[in-house]
N, C-alpha and C positions, 0 to 999 in steps of 0.2 A: 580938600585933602581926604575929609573923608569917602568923598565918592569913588576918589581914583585905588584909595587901600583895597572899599568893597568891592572895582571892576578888579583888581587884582587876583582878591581871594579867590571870586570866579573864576576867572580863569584856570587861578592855580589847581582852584576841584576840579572844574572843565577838565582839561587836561589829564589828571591822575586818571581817570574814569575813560577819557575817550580812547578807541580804537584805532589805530592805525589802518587809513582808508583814506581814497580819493574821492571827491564830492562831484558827482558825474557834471559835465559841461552845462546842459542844461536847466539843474538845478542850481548851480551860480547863477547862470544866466538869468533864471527868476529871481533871483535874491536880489543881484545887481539890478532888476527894471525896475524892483519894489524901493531899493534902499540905496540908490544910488551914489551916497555919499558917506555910506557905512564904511566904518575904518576896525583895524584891532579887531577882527573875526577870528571866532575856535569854533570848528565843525565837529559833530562825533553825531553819530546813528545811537537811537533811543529809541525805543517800544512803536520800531516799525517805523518812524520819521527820521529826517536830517534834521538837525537842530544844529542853531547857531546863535552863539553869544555875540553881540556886538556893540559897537559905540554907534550914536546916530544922534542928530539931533543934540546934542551931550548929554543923553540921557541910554543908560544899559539897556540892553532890546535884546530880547530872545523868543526866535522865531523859530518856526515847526515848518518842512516841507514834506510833503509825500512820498511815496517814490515812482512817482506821476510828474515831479516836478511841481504840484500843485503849490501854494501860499495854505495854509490849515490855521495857521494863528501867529499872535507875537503877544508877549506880555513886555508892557515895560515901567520898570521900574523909577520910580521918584523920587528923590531923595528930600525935597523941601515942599512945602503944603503949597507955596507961592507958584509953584507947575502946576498945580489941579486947578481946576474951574471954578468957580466960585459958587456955582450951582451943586456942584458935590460935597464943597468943604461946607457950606451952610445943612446940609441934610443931615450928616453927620454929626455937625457942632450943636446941632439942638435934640439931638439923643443923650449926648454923654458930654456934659461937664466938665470941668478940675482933671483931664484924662492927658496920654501922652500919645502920640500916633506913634507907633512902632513900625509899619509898612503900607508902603501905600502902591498899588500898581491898578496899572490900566491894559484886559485883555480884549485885543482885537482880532475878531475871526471871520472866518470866511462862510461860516453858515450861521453866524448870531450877531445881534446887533451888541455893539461897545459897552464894555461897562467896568468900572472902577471895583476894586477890593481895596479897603480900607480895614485896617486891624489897630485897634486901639486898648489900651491897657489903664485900668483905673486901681486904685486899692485896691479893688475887694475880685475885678473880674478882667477876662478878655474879651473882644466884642471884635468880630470881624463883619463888614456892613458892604454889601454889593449893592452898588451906586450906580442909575444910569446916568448917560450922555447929560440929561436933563433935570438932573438931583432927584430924582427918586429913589425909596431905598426899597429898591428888591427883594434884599432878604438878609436878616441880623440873625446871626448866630453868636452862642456864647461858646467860649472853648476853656473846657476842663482844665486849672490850671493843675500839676503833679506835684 
């Protein structure tokens, strides 16, 4: 339930915010080779890409194309720790203790290799942890809470 309220809200912002415009043939045409079984699509133009929300897999997917028609990225979102790897959730789970994961996503690109962001919330701080394919952590930042 909760997943379906979150693709919702998405949406719902999607929408207020996108542009009324046709998604050139072409750039379906790559969406559809990539994601062939992607359902519940919202298109809108952002900072020079096509972007598009979607269901895949049953996991929310938001992907980046050019206007080349290119594939540029997708991030997608997680909702349960039991979808990540076990190589990422162990990296993570021996940094930070007694913590809650607040969001978990995985961006895949077309000029970098894979990798997880992982954002976790304890008492006292926030820790967001880029995670490769392979449980390594890349790189931990802490974020100013206000």
């Amino acid at each position: 339930m909760k997943k379906i309220l979150s693709f919702v809200l998405v949406l719902f912002s999607f929408n207020l915010y996108s542009q009324s415009f046709s998604v050139p043939v072409n750039v379906l045409k790559s969406f559809g080779e990539k994601y062939p079984t992607a359902t519940d699509t919202v298109w809108k133009v952002e900072n020079n890409f096509y972007v598009v929300v979607f269901l895949h897999d049953n996991l929310i997917k938001n992907s980046k194309f050019d206007f080349t028609n290119n594939w540029v990225e997708t991030i997608i979102n997680y909702d349960k720790e039991l979808q990540l790897p076990k190589l990422v959730v162990s990296a993570y789970k021996s940094k930070v203790k007694g913590s809650t994961v607040s969001m978990m996503t995985k961006t895949e690109s077309s000029t970098k290799s894979p990798f997880y962001e992982i954002t976790i919330e304890t008492d006292d701080k926030t820790m967001v942890y880029k995670i490769s394919d392979v449980g390594k952590i890349m790189e931990e930042t802490q974020i100013k809470d206000e």
